[in-house]
Structure formats: C-alpha cells, structure tokens
SENULO-491499 format. One line per 3 residues: their letters; for each residue x, y, z of C-alpha. Coordinates in steps of 0.02 Angstrom, whole numbers, plus 50000, padded with zeros to 5 digits. Example, Ala and Ser with C-alpha at 12.3 -4.5 7.8 and 13.67 -1.06 7.14 Angstrom:
residues 2
AS	50615,49775,50390 ~ 50684,49947,50357
This chain:
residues 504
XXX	47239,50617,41286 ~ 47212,50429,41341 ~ 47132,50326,41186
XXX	46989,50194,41182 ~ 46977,50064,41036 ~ 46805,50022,40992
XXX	46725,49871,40888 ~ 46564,49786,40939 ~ 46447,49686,40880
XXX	46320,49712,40990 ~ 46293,49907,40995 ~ 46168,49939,41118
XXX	46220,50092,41225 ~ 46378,50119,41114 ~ 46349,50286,41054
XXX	46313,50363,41241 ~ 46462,50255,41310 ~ 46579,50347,41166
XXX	46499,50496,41186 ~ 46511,50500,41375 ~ 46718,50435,41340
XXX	46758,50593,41230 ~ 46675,50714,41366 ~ 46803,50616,41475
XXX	46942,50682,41346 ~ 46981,50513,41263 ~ 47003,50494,41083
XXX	46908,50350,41003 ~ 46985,50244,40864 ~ 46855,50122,40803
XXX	46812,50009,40649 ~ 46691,49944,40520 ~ 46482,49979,40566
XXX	46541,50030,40732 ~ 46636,50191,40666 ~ 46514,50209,40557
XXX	46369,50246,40676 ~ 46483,50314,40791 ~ 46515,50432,40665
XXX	46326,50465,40595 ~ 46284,50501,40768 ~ 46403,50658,40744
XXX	46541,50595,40857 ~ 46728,50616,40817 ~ 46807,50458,40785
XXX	46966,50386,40698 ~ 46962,50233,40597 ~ 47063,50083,40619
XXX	47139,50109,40437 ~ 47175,50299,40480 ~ 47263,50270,40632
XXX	47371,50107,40583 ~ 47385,50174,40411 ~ 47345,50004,40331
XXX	47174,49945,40264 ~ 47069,49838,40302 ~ 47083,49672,40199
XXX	47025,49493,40150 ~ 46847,49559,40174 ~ 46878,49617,40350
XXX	46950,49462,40432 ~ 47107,49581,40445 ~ 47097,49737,40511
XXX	47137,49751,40688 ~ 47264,49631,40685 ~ 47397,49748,40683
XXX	47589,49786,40781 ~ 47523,49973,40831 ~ 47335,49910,40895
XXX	47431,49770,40981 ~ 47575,49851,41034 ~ 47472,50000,41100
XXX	47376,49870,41226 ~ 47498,49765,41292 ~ 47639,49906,41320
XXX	47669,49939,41506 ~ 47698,50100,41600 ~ 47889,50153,41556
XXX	47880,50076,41402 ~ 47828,50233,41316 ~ 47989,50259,41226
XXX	47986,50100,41136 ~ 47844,50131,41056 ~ 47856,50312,41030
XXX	48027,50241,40913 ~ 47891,50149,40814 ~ 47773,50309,40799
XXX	47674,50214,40919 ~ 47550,50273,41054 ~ 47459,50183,41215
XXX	47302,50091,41196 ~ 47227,50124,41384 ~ 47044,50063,41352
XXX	46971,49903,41228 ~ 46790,49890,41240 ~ 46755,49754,41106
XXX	46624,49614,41091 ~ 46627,49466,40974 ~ 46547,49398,40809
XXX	46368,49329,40875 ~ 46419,49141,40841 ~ 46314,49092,40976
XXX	46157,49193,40894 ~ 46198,49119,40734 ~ 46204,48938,40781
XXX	46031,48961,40839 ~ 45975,49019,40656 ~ 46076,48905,40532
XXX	46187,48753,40519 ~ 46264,48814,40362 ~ 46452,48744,40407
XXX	46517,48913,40301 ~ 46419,49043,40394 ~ 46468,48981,40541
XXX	46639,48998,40503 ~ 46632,49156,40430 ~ 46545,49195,40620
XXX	46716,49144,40709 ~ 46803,49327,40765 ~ 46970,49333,40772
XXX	47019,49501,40785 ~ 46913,49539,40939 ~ 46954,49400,41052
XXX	47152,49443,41017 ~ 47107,49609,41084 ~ 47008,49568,41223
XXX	47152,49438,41285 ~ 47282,49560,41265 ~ 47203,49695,41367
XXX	47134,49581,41500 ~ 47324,49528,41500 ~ 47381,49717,41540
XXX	47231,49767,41650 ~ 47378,49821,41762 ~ 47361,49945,41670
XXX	47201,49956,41510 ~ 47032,49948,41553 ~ 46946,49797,41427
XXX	46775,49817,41426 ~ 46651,49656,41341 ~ 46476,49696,41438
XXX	46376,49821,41379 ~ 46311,49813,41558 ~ 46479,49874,41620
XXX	46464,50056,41540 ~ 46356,50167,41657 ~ 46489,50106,41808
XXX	46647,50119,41712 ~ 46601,50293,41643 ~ 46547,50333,41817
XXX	46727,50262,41909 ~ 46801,50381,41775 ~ 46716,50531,41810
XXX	46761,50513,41996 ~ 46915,50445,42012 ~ 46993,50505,41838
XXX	47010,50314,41819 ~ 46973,50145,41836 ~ 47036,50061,41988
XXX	47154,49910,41966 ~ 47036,49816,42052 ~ 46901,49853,41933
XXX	47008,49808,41801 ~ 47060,49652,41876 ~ 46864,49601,41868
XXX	46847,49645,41692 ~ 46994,49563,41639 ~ 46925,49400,41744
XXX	46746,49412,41642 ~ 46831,49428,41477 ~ 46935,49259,41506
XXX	46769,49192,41544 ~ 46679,49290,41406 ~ 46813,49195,41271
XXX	46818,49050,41364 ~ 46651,49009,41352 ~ 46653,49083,41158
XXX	46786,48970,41121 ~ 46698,48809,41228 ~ 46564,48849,41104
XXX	46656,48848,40937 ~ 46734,48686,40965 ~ 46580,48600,41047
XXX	46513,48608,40861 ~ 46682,48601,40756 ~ 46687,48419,40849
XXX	46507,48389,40817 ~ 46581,48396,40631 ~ 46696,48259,40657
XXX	46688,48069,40606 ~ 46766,48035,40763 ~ 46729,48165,40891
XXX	46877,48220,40997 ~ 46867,48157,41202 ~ 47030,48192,41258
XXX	46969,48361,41350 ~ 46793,48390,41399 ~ 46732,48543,41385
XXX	46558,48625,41371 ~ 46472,48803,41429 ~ 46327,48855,41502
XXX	46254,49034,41548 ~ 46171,49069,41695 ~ 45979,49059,41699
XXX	45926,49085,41842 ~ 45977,49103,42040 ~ 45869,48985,42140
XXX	45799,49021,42306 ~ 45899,48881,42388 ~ 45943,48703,42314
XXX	45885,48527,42376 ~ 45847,48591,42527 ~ 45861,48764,42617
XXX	46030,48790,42692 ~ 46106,48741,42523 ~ 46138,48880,42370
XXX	46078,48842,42207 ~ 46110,48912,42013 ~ 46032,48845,41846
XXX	46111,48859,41681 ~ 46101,48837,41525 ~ 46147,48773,41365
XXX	46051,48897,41224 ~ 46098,48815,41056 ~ 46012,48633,41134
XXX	45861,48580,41040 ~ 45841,48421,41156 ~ 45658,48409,41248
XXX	45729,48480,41395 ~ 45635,48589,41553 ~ 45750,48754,41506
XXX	45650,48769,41330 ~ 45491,48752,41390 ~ 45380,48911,41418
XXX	45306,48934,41601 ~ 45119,48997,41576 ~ 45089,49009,41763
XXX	45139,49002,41924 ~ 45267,49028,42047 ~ 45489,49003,42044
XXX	45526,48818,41995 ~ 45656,48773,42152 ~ 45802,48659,42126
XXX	45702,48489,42156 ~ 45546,48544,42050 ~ 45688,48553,41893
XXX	45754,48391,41940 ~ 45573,48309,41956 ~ 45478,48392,41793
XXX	45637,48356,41704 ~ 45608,48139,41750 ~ 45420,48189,41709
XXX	45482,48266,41542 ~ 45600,48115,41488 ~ 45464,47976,41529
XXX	45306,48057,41424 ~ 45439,48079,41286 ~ 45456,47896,41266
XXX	45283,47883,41201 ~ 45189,47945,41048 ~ 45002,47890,41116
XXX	44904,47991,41218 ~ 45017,47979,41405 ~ 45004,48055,41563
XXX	45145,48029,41711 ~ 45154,48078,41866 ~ 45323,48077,41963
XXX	45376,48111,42137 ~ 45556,48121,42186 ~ 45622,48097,41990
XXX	45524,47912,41997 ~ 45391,47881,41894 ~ 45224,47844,42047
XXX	45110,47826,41884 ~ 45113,47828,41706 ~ 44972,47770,41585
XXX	44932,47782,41388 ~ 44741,47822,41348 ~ 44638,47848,41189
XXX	44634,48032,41260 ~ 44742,48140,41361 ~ 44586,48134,41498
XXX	44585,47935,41500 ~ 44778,47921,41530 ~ 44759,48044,41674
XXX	44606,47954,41731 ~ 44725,47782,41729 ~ 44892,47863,41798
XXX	44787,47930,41941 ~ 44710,47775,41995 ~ 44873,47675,41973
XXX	44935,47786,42146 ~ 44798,47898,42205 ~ 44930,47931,42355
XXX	45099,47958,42290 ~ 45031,48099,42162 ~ 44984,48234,42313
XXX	45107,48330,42292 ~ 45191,48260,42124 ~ 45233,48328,41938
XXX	45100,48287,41806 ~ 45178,48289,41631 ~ 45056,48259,41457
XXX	45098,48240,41280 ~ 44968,48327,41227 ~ 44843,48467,41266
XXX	44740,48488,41442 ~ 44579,48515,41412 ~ 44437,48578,41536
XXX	44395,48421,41576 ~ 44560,48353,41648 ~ 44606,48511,41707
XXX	44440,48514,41845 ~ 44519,48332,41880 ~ 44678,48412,41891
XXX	44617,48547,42017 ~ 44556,48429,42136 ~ 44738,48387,42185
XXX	44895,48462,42268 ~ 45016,48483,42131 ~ 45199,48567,42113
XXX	45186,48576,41915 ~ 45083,48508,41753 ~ 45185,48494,41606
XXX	45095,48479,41442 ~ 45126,48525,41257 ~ 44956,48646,41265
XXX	44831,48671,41384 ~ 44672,48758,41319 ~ 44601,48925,41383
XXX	44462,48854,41480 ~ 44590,48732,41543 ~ 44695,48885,41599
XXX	44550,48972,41669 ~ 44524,48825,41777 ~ 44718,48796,41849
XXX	44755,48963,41864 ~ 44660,48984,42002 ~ 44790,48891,42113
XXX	44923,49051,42104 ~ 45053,48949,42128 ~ 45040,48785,42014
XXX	45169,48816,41892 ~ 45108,48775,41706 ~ 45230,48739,41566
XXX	45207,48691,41381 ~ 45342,48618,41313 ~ 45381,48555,41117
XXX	45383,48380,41099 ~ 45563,48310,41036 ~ 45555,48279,40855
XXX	45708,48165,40837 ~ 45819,48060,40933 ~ 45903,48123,41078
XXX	46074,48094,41092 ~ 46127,48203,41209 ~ 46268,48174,41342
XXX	46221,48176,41519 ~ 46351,48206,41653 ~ 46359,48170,41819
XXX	46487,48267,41966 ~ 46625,48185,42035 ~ 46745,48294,42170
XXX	46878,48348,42047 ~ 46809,48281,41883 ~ 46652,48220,41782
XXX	46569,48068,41734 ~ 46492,48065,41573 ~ 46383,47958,41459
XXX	46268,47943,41319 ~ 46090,47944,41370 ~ 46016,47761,41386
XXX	45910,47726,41235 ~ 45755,47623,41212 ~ 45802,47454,41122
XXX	45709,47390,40969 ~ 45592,47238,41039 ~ 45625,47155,40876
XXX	45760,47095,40951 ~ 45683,47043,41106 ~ 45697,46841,41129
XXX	45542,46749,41196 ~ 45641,46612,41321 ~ 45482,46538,41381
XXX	45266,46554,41374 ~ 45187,46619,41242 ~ 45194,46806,41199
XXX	45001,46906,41118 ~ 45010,47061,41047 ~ 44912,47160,41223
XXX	45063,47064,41326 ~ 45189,47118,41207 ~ 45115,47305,41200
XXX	45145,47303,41408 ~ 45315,47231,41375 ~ 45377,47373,41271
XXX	45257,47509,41377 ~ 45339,47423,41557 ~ 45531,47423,41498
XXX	45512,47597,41428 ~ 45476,47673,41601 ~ 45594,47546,41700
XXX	45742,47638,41611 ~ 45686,47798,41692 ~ 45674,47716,41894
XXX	45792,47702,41994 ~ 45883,47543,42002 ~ 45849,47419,42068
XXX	45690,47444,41982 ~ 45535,47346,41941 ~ 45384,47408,41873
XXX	45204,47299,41853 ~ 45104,47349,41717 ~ 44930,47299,41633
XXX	44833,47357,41483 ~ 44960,47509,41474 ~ 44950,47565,41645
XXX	45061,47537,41776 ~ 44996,47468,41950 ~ 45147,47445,42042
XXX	45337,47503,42051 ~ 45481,47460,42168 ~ 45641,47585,42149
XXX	45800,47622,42224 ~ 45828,47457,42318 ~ 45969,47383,42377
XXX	45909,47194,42314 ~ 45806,47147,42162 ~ 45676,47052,42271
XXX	45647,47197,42372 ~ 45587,47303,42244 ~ 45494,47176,42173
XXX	45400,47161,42341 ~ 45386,47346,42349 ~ 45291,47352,42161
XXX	45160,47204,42204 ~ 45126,47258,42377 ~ 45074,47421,42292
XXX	44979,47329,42160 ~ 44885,47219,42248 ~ 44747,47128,42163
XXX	44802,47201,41989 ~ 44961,47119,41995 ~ 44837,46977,41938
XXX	44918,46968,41731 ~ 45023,47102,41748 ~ 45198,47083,41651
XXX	45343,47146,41749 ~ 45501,47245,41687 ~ 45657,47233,41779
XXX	45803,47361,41748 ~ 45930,47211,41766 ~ 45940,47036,41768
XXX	45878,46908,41881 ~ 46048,46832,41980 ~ 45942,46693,42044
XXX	45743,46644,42045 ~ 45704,46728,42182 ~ 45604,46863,42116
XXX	45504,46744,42012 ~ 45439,46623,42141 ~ 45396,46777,42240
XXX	45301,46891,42079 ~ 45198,46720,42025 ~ 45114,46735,42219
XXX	45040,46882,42164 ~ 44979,46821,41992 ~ 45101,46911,41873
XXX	45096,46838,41695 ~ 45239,46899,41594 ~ 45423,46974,41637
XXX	45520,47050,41518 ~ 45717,47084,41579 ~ 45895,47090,41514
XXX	45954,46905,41527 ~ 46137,46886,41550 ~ 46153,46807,41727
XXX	46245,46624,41739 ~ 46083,46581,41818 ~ 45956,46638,41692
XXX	45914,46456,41641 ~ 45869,46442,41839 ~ 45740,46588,41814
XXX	45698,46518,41654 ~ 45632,46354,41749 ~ 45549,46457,41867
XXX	45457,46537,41762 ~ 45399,46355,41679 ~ 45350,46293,41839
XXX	45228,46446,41876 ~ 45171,46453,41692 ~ 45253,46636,41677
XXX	45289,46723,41490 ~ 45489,46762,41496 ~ 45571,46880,41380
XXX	45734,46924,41353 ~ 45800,47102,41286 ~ 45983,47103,41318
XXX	46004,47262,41375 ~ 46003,47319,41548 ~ 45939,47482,41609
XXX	46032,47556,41773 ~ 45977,47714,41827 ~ 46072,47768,41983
C-alpha cells in the first residue's frame, strides 16, 4: 500500500481528502491535532511517534524531523533496498501546510509568538517532496484535493506533470513564507539588512486589462501592511477598479493624507487638478471644485472625512471614476448609488507615520526608496519679504501637495486652495506658465511651491506678472542669490526649505 503523511494547519477539507486517500488504499501517517481529528472522525491513521518509533519532543518543534519521514520522501525508485536495510518504507504523498505566521502577524507583534509561529518541520517536508516529485506527490493547497483525488481515481496516479506543478507552487508557497519571516526578523534589526531585496505579495485580483487594453494586468498584495494604502480600503459600491483607477485613487489617497483639516482632492492622471482645506468636508469640495471645474470630469475625489447628503447631490452632478472618503452617510449613499458604476470606498485614515518603501521597475532589477516625507517648516528660512501667519499656512498647505506632482512641478495656492498647477515639464518656467495660465486672476497673492530649485530668475520675473506674492522652494542653486534679487525687485516673500521634492 502507497502511504500519505499528513500535518496541516489549515484543515479545511482534510478529513474528506484522507478519507477519500484510504478508499484509494493508502495508509495515512499523520501528527499532532491533525491525527487527532483525523482520528475522531473514525478514520484509521498512524501517528508520527508510532510509525518512527520516537516521540515527539521540545514541545513539538521536533517531531517530523526524522531519518525514516525523510528518508521515506526523498528515496527514488530502485532505492527500495536501502531503506528496507533501515526498516524503512516509501513516503509517496506529503500534503502539509505551515504554521499561520502570516495570520499571526496580523494579530500580535509579540517578538516570542511570532517565533514560536516559524514551522520548521513542515517546510523541510514540503522541500523534500517537491524535490522528488519525480516521483511523491506534495500537496500545500487545500484547493488542490478534489483534482488530485480525482487524477488518482483515474489514472491510479498522479501524472509527473502534475507533480511537477505542485512541486513548482510549494517552492513558491515557502518562498514567499520565508520572504515573509525575514521581512520582519529585519524589521527587528538596528541596522536593517540591504544586501538582498526581497518582499512578497499575493495575488488580489486579475484586472480586465492594464494601462490600456491590449496590455495584461494583476494586483497584489501585501496583507500584514497597515500603511493608508487603496488595497485596505473597503469598496461600498460600484464597478472593477482597472489598472489606472488604482494608480489614480492611490495619488488621491496619499495627498488627503497629508492633512488633518477638513480636505477634499481631486486628481486626474495621479496629479493633483484640485485640492482645498474647508471648515467642512462640503466647503473643501465646494473650493477644490472651483479651483478646476474642467480637469475633475472624469477625475478621483478623495475626503478625509465623511460625505454627507449635501456634497454627495454636488457630487452627483459630475462624471466621476471613484470618491474616496473615510465614511459616507446613508443618505449620502442613497444619493451616489444611483450612478451603478461610481465606485465608493472608505478607507481608515493613517494613524502614524508612513515609512514605507516604494519601488519602482527597472528591466532586470528594482529601484527602491523611502517615501518622501513632509519637512518641518520650522526649519524653513525666510530669505526675503515678510512672512504672516495666512501666507505661511499656504506655504506649508502649497509644498505639501507639490511633493505629490510630477516634477517639474509648481503649484499656486491662496487661502488653502489651490488655483493653479503646472506638472510634468521638461523646464521649471514652463510649468510655472502652465499653473498661472490656469489661475488667472487668482494668481493675484497667491504663494507658489516649487518641487526644486530655481537655476536662474526666470520663473520669478515671469510669476510676479501675474501678481504672485510668496514662493516657497528648496534653495540650493549657485544662483539662488539671483532669484533672491528678483524677488526684491518685484516685492515677492521668498522662503527657503532645503529640501527638494522630485516626483518622477
């Protein structure tokens, strides 16, 4: 008779999948819980400790780890003699699944429970018979059972093939396990470890198509990440979110974080077209749509904060892809849901500091980076005008949403609204033109952010034209003291912050 070893954590289906081996004429050997249910559902069943003849010890951690389990998987065909010398017999099917470290790390951070929820036994297992799947079927997906027991029946067997593509899903099954383990081991670390980069994701979803038709497209995901991030937030309503909608709410999501006051933003193409902060959710919409009552057709509206009735009828009026918001209320969602396919999300604001690594793909390879944080403006330097609380309140409201356009980016802003941005362009100037153009009279005492320094006064003799007041950028240029003059001659407030934004 051919023997199966079974130890899972995860028992759904097992007693069926046992049940349905035996009526196959395989004899089960199995450990812990799992032979313990397999048992007290009436089945016949050796233990680990039975059939090796040693117990279990060290509170479980060894039990499996044993010369007749081991030897039993990885012998080949015409080896039998060899291990019939040592009493020993063939192993020819593993179906094992690991400690839930993954599930744990969700619950706790407790450093010792953790540990305690690193197996050992079962990935041993699973490697060895994924090594020999010339030759043992290894099983680690539940999912698998109904089409292995099903092979079986018909062919008396597995196929090598088949075990070939079990083999393959365990590597990646212990792969990602392992990916997992270390990511937070080297969270642990005074000095994290960078030598090797490694990180995994599961697969949430298979898009319809990616940026644009004729391209595939997956999303995955990272389930132990507590960042503010699109893949924890709820979807209420709605249709699919497509490849570009994820990219776009996500910008949305990242810009409304920055603020604690009552913000609305609108974003097309992952750059901000209008963001605002009001006493109320319904003012900053009210401000963010007048800022660019054209770019938002067809845009992402994001809130910190619930929709009420009252913005959502505003809402309604317009073409949108998605409204992001921490709540909406039920009349709100009485009101949107009658477009069947504006997607609604609530999502939970970030509660501390993100400090997440962003990556970006490279042919071959990876680039990766800390995500750009917001400066403190106490260390701002004033390097010309004067500087009143409102101006300083744009400041700090202008260069926390010219980190999130594209560079070369400048964004216009008065009395915490913005009326005019300029992203993506190849020179400083022309974005500049770009965001007053779009401004218009309100450029009249605006401040202006720019992602990067000034290389030469340009950009200031052309924003003073248009009336803006203030500027608030990096500094750093060897011809800042140029801009500096500028600004003196066109009685302009100049701030320094020393740190430059790019966003490409």
């Amino acid at each position: 008779m051919k023997k199966a070893l079974i130890s899972v954590s995860d028992k759904t289906n097992i007693v069926s999948f046992a049940k349905s081996l035996i009526e196959l004429d395989y004899e089960i050997i199995s450990t812990g819980n799992t032979y313990k249910i397999l048992v007290e559902s009436g089945l016949k069943v050796e233990s680990v400790e039975s059939y090796t003849g040693f117990p279990e010890m060290l509170g479980g951690r060894v039990k499996t780890l044993n010369p007749k389990i081991h030897a039993g998987i990885l012998a080949q065909a015409g080896q039998e003699n060899e291990l019939a010398a040592q009493d020993y017999e063939f192993i020819d099917l593993v179906c094992v699944n690991l400690y839930p470290f993954k599930e744990t790390l969700k619950s706790t951070s407790d450093r010792d429970t953790l540990v305690e929820n690193i197996d050992i036994g079962g990935p041993t297992m699973l490697r060895a018979a994924a090594k020999n799947f010339n030759r043992v079927t290894v099983v680690v997906d539940n999912n698998d059972f109904d089409a292995i027991i099903e092979e079986i029946k018909v062919n008396g067997e597995t196929s090598k093939t088949t075990r070939q593509t079990l083999a393959s899903k365990v590597f990646q099954h212990t792969a990602s396990y392992d990916a997992l383990i270390f990511k937070t081991l080297n969270s642990w670390n005074e000095t994290p470890l960078t030598n090797q980069y490694i990180q995994s994701y599961d697969l949430k979803e298979t898009l319809r198509y990616g940026e644009n038709p004729h391209q595939k497209a997956w999303v995955y995901q990272d389930e132990t990440n507590q960042d503010a991030s699109l893949l924890s937030c709820v979807q209420l309503h709605g249709k699919a979110l497509s490849y570009n909608n994820y990219n776009d709410a996500q910008a949305a999501l990242d810009i409304v974080s920055e603020f604690d006051a009552p913000c609305v933003v609108a974003v097309k193409h992952m750059n901000p077209c209008g963001v605002s902060l009001g006493k109320n959710i319904d003012e900053a919409f009210d401000k963010t749509y007048a800022a660019d009552p054209v770019s938002i057709f067809g845009g992402i509206v994001a809130c910190n904060g619930e929709v009420t009735k009252e913005t959502a009828t505003k809402l309604n009026d317009i073409f949108l892809e998605i409204v992001l918001a921490t709540s909406f209320s039920d009349e709100a969602l009485d009101v949107l849901k009658q477009k069947k396919n504006l997607r609604l999300l609530t999502y939970i604001p970030l509660t501390k500091e993100n400090k997440t690594q962003m990556t970006s793909y490279l042919p071959g390879g990876l680039l990766v980076q800390e995500v750009d944080s917001f400066e403190n403006p106490n260390t701002w330097t004033l390097s010309n005008g004067h500087m009143d609380d409102a101006m300083k309140e744009d400041m700090i409201f202008a260069q926390k949403i010219v980190k999130h356009v594209k560079s070369n980016a400048i964004v216009l802003a008065k009395d915490l609204q913005t009326v005019g941005l300029g992203a993506g362009q190849m020179n400083r100037v022309g974005a500049a033109l770009i965001a007053c153009e779009q401004a218009g009279e309100k450029a009249k005492g605006s401040v202006l952010a720019s992602d990067a320094f000034f290389p030469m006064r340009d950009t200031v003799d052309l924003v003073a034209k248009y009336g803006v007041k203030g500027i608030v950028q990096p500094g750093g240029s060897i011809k800042d003291n140029e801009s500096i003059e500028a600004c003196k001659e066109h009685d302009i407030t100049m701030t320094l912050t020393h740190r430059r934004h790019f966003k490409h």
